[in-house]
MARFIDO-945197 format. One line per field, with one value per residue (C-alpha): chain; x negated, y, z negated. Coordinates in nm, 3 decimals, padded with zeros to 5 digits. Layout:
# MARFIDO-945197
c A|...
c1 X|...
c2 Y|...
c3 Z|...
//
This chain:
# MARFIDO-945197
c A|A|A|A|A|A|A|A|A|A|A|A|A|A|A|A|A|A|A|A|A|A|A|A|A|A|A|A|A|A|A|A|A|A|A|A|A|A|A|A|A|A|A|A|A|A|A|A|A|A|A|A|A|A|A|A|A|A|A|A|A|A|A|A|A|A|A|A|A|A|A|A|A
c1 -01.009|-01.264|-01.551|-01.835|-02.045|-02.304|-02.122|-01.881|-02.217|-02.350|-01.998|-02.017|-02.427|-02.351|-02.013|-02.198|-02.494|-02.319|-02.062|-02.393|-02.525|-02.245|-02.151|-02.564|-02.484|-02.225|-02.411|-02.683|-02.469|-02.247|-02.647|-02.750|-02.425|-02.465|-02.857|-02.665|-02.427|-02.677|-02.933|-02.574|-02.526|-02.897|-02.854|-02.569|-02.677|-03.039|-02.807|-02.567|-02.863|-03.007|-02.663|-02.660|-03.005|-02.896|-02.576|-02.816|-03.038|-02.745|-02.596|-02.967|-02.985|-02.649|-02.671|-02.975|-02.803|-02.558|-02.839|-02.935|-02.638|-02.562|-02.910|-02.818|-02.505
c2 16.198|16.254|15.987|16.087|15.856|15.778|15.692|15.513|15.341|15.281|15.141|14.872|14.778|14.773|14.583|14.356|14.254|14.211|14.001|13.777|13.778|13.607|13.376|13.286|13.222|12.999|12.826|12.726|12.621|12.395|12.232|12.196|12.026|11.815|11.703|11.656|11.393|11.205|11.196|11.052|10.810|10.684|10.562|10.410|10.214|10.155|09.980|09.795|09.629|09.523|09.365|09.185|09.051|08.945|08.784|08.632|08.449|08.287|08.161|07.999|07.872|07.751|07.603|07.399|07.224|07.135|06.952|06.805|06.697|06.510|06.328|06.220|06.035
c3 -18.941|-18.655|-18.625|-18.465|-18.266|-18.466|-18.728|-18.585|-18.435|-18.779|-18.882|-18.615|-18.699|-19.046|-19.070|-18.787|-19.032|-19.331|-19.155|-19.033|-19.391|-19.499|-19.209|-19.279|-19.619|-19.566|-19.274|-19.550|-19.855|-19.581|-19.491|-19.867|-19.912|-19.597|-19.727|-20.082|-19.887|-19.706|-20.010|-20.219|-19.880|-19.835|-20.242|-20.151|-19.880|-20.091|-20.349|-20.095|-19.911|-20.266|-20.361|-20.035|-20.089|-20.443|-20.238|-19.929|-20.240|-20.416|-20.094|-20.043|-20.362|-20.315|-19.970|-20.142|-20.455|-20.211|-19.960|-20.310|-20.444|-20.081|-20.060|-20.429|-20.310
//
């Protein structure tokens, strides 16, 4: 089968943009999924830093009955 040019032009644009569509599709799920991750990661570290608050007050509280119970001795 003989192909003229212009259609063997069109072939090429054609194929070319749909292969772009979806290459540009992918492109934007793979950066919703990488905003997804760092949304899930920024919790994370949120609820990490609040633990080690929780963690930095005990060892206060801690560090003070212990000054206590020496001075009581």
């Amino acid at each position: 089968m003989k192909i003229g040019g212009l259609v063997a032009f069109a072939d090429y644009l054609f194929d070319g943009l749909l292969v772009d569509v979806i290459v540009q599709s992918q492109i934007n799920s793979a950066k919703d999924r990488s905003r997804q991750l760092i949304t899930k990661v920024q919790t994370v570290v949120k609820n990490l830093e609040l633990v080690l608050n929780e963690y930095n007050k005990l060892v206060e509280g801690l560090g003070a009955n212990r000054s206590e119970l020496i001075e009581r001795a």
